[in-house]
TORROKE-386099 format. One record per residue (C-alpha): residue number from 1; residue in one letter; z, x, y. Coordinates in steps of 0.05 Angstrom, whole numbers. Example, Ala and Ser with C-alpha at 12.3 -4.5 7.8 and 13.67 -1.06 7.14 Angstrom:
REM TORROKE-386099
seq:type:c3:c1:c2
1:A:156:246:-90
2:S:143:273:-21
//
This chain:
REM TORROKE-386099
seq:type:c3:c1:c2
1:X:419:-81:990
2:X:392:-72:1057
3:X:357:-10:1083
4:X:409:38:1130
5:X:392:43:1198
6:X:378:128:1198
7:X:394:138:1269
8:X:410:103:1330
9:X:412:141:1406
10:X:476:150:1435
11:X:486:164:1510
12:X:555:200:1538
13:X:604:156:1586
14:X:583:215:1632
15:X:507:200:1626
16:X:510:132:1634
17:X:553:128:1697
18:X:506:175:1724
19:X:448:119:1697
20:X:480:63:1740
21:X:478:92:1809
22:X:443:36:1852
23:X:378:44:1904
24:X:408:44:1977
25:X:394:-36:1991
26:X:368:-23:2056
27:X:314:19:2048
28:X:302:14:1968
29:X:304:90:1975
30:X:344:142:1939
31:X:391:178:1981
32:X:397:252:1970
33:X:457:248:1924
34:X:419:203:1876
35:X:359:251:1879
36:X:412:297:1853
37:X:446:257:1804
38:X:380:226:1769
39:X:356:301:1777
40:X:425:322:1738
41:X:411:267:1694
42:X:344:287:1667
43:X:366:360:1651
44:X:434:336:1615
45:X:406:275:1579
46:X:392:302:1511
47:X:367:257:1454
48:X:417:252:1393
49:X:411:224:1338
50:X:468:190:1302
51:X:482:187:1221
52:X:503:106:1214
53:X:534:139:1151
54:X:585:177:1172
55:X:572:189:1254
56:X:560:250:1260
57:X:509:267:1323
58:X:447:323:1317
59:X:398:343:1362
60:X:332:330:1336
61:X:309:278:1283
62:X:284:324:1231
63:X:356:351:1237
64:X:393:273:1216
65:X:336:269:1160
66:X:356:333:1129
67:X:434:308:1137
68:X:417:241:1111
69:X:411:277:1047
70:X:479:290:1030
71:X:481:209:1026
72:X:428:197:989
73:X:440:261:937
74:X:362:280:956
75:X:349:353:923
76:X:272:356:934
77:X:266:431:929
78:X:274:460:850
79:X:283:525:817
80:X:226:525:763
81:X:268:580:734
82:X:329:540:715
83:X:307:468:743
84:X:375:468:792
85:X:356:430:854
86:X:374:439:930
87:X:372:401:995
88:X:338:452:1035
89:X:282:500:1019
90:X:320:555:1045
91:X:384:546:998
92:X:329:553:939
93:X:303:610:971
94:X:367:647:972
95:X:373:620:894
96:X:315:656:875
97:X:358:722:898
98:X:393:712:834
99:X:341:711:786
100:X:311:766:817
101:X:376:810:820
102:X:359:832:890
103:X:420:836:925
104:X:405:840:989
105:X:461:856:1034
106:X:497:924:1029
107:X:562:945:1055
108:X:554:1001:1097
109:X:623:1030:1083
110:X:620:1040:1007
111:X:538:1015:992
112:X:569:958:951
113:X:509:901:941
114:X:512:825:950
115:X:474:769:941
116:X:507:734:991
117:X:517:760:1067
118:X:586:714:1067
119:X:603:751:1018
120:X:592:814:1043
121:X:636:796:1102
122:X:694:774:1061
123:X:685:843:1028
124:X:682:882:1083
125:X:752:854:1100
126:X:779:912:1041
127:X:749:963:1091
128:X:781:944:1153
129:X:856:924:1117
130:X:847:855:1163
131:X:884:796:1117
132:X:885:738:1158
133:X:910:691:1098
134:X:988:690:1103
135:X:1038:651:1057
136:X:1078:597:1095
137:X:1137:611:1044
138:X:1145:687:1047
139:X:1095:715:1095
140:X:1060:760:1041
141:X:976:765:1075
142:X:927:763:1039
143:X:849:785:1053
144:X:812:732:1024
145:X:837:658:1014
146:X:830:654:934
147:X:880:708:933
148:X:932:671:971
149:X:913:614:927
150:X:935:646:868
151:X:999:673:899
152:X:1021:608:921
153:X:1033:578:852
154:X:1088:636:841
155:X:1132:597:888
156:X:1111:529:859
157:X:1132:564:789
158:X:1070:530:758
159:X:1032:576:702
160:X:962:565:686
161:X:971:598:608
//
């Protein structure tokens, strides 16, 4: 089994036509709209850095090792409460919330606590009536997508009992 390649550079059609502008022959002298193109050039180029995995393209190199993870099934960072394992030290950070039973985000409306801000903002959705999940069979909305989950199966006439 060989060892995967982590990341290759990858250059836009965009930047690399603007690479292969040639020197005026004459003079071997940029002329002023190559100044401006190689000028263009140096504040668009941007190193990425490609996952031969599955191609996706990030920004900075410490960025593809932390993806590369989800291939590998690297957790490095473990609760020594209840041994569960994450990818990234912040994920375990957030874990520790739970063990702690700080909840740390409050809804201002009703002073409701969450561990979880997404949470919170699927919450808050009760507050403001705004039900953005709709059912493609009888247009019944629904504020959070589990919800419309669950009402789907009515139609299907499947029972989970």
């Amino acid at each position: 089994m060989r060892d995967p390649e982590p990341c290759r550079m990858k250059h836009t059609e965009e930047q690399t036509d603007l690479m292969e502008k040639p020197h005026d022959v004459k003079t071997r002298e940029k002329t002023r709209s190559q100044t401006e193109r190689v000028s263009l050039l140096k504040r668009k180029v941007k190193k990425s850095f490609t996952c031969t995995q599955c191609g996706k393209s990030l920004k900075r190199k410490q960025s593809l090792e932390f993806h590369m993870r989800i291939h590998t099934g690297e957790k490095p960072f473990t609760c020594n409460q209840c041994e569960k394992c994450f990818r990234q030290k912040g994920n375990l950070k957030k874990h520790m919330n739970i063990h702690t039973g700080e909840k740390l985000h409050e809804c201002d409306q009703c002073g409701k606590t969450f561990f979880w801000a997404s949470v919170l903002k699927e919450h808050l959705k009760v507050h403001t009536k705004e039900k953005p999940h709709s059912c493609s069979l009888c247009g019944k909305s629904f504020s959070q997508l589990p919800n419309l989950k669950v009402h789907q199966k009515i139609h299907t006439g499947v029972r989970e009992y």
